[in-house]
N, C-alpha and C positions, 0 to 999 in steps of 0.2 A: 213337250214330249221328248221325247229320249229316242236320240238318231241312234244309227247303227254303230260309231263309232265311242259315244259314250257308252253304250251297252256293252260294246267290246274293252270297254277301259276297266268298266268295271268289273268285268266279268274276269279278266286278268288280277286285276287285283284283290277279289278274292281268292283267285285260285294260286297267289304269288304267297297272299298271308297265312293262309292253309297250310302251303307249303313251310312256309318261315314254322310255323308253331308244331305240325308236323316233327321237322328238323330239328326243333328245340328239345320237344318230350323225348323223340330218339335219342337224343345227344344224352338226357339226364340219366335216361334208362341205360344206354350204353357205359356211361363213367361209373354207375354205380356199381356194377359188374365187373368193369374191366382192370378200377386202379386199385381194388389190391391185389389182383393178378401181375400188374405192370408193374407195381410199388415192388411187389416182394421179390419179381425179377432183377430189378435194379438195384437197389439201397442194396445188398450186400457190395457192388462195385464202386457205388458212392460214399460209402463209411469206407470202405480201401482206398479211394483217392484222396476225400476229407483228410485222413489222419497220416497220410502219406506226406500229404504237399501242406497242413496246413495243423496240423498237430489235433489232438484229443478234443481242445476246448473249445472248437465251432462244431464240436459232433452233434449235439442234441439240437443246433439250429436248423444245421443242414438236413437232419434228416426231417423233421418239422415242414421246412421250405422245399426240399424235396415232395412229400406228400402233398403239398398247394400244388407245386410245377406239373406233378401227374397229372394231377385231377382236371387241372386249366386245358394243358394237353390232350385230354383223352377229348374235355369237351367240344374242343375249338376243330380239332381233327374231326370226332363224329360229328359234327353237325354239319362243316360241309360236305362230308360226303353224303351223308342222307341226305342234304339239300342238294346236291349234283343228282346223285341217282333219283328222287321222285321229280324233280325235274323234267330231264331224260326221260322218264317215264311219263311224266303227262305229254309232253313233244311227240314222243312213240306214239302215244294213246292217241294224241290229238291226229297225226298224221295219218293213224290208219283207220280212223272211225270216224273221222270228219271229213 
């Protein structure tokens, strides 16, 4: 039989993996919106320091490696924070209804 405290373990760890996949779809949904809004903000300032500091012929890399670094970015930012906030919000939830 299943004491109180494995019930509690698992009950956590459902509601930890929710969270984790939750966070993830967020994070996808989030990048796929947000980096060419963030790309097209940048990359004009990045092809000005490219060709500045380092001439013409790493341009088409960097911008290439630029669009990875956004997209990486946007992911790893949105997914903790949607993973902070439903969190936070199960805690809240838990606190005031249990």
């Amino acid at each position: 039989m299943m004491n109180g405290k494995d019930h509690k373990a698992a009950a956590r760890g459902v509601f930890m993996s929710s969270i984790e996949w939750l966070a993830n779809i967020g994070a996808v949904v989030v990048t796929f919106f947000a980096t060419p809004i963030v790309y097209g903000f940048t990359i004009g300032w990045v092809t000005r320091f490219t060709r500045h500091y380092y001439g013409d012929a790493f341009l088409d890399v960097v911008t290439f490696v630029w669009g990875g670094i956004v997209m990486l970015l946007l992911v790893f930012i949105a997914r903790m924070s949607i993973g902070t906030v439903l969190v936070m919000g199960g805690l809240i939830f838990a606190a005031r209804f249990l």
